[in-house]
N, C-alpha and C positions, 0 to 999 in steps of 0.2 A: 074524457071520453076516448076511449080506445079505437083506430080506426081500423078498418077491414084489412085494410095492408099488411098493418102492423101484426096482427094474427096471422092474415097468411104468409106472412116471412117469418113468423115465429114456428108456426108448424112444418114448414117446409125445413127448416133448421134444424128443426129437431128430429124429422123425419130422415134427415142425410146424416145426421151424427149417429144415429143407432143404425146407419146403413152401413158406415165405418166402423164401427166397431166390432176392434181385432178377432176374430174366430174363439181364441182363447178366453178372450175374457167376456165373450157371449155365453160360455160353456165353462165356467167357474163362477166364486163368488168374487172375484174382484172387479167383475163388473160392477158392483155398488157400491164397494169398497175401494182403499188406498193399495197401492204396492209396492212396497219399500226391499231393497236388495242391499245385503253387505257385502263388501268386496275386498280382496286381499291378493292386491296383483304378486305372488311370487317371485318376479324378475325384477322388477323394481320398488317393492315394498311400499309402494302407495297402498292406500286402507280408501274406500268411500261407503258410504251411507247416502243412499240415495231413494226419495218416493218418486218414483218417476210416471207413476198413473194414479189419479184423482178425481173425482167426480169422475170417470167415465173419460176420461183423456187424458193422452200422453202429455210430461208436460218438458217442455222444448229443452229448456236449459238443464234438469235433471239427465234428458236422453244423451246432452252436450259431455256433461261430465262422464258418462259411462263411458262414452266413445272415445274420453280423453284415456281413462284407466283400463281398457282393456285393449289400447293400441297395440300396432306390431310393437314391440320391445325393441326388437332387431334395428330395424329403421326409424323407431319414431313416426312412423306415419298413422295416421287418424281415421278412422271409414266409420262409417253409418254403422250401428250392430241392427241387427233386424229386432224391430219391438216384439216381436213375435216370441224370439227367444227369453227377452225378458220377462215375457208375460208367464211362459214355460219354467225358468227359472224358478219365480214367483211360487207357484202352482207345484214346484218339487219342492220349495220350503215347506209350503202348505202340507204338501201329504207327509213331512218329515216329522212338521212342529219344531224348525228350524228358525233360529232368531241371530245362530251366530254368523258369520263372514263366510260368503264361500273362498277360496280358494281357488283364484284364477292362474292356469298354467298357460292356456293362450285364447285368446279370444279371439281380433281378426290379425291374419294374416299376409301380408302383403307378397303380391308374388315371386320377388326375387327371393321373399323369407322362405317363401314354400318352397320354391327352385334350391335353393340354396338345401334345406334340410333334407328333400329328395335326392339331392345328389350329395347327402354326405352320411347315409346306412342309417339314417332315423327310419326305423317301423313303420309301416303307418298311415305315411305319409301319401296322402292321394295328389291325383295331378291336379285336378279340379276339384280341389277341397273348396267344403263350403269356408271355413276359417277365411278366403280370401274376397268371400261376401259377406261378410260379417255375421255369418247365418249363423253358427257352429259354437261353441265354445267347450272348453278341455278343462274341469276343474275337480278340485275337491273338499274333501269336509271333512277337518282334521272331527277326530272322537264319534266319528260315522263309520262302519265297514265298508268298504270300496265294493264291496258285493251287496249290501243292502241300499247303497246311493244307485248302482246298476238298476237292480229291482224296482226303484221308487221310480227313476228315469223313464223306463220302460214302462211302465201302466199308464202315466201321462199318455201312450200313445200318440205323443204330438212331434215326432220324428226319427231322424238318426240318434241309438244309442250304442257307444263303444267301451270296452272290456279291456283298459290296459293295467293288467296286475304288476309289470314289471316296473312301469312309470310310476305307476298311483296315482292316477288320477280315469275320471270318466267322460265321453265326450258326448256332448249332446246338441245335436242340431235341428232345422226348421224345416231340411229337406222331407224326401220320403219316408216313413215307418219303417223300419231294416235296423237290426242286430249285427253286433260284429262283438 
């Protein structure tokens, strides 16, 4: 026999878990589905494959390893990336019908990294870039137009997206809605 508690700890449960759940994946289909990202860190040639959302939650150690592969390069240092982003990420494979590796050029950034590329004539470069909250990320998609990855970025609607033709790559963040 099931007791009254046990119900209303069940429904209370349940009722906080769909309170959390992320913006993005309330307003896609990976709310009921899996979401798996390929990765190909540029500066250090690590590759991952990772499902990091399942049943409706993040899941811890998948979020662990991203955070490992998309560190500063520069210093080796580790941060949080915002799930947010990789739900966004997710969500521009989706609208792509993308299955291969994206192509990571930075992801977060550590402030001396930022300091450092600000003060040495890199473009671009903001003082309070998101890259140094993990919010941000700079990649690309080799056998994609860097003008049609733009495009895709940009209908998501789900933050900053940037236009750098000379780099090759495109950035995309969890900040405000704004074009560059």
């Amino acid at each position: 026999m099931i007791q009254r508690r046990t119900i209303l700890k069940s429904g209370l449960l349940l009722a906080a878990s769909s309170l959390s759940l992320p913006t993005l994946a309330k307003n896609s289909s990976i709310a009921t589905g899996d979401c798996c990202l390929r990765f190909y860190n540029t500066h250090t040639g690590e590759k991952l494959t990772s499902t990091f959302w399942a049943q409706g939650e993040f899941i811890p150690d998948a979020l662990g390893d991203i955070n490992k592969v998309l560190r500063d390069h520069r210093t080796n240092k580790i941060a949080d990336i915002d799930p947010e982003l990789l739900l966004l990420l997710g969500q521009l494979n989706g609208k792509l019908g993308n299955s291969k590796e994206l192509h990571i050029i930075s992801g977060y950034r550590a402030p001396e990294s930022n300091a450092f590329l600000r003060g040495h004539g890199s473009g671009g470069v903001a003082k309070r870039s998101l890259h140094m909250e993990g919010k941000a990320i700079d990649i690309r998609l080799p056998g994609t137009d860097l003008r049609h990855l733009q495009k895709a970025a940009m209908s998501l609607q789900g933050g900053g997206v940037g236009y750098y033709d000379s780099s090759q790559f495109v950035h995309m963040d969890t900040g405000r809605v704004r074009y560059w």
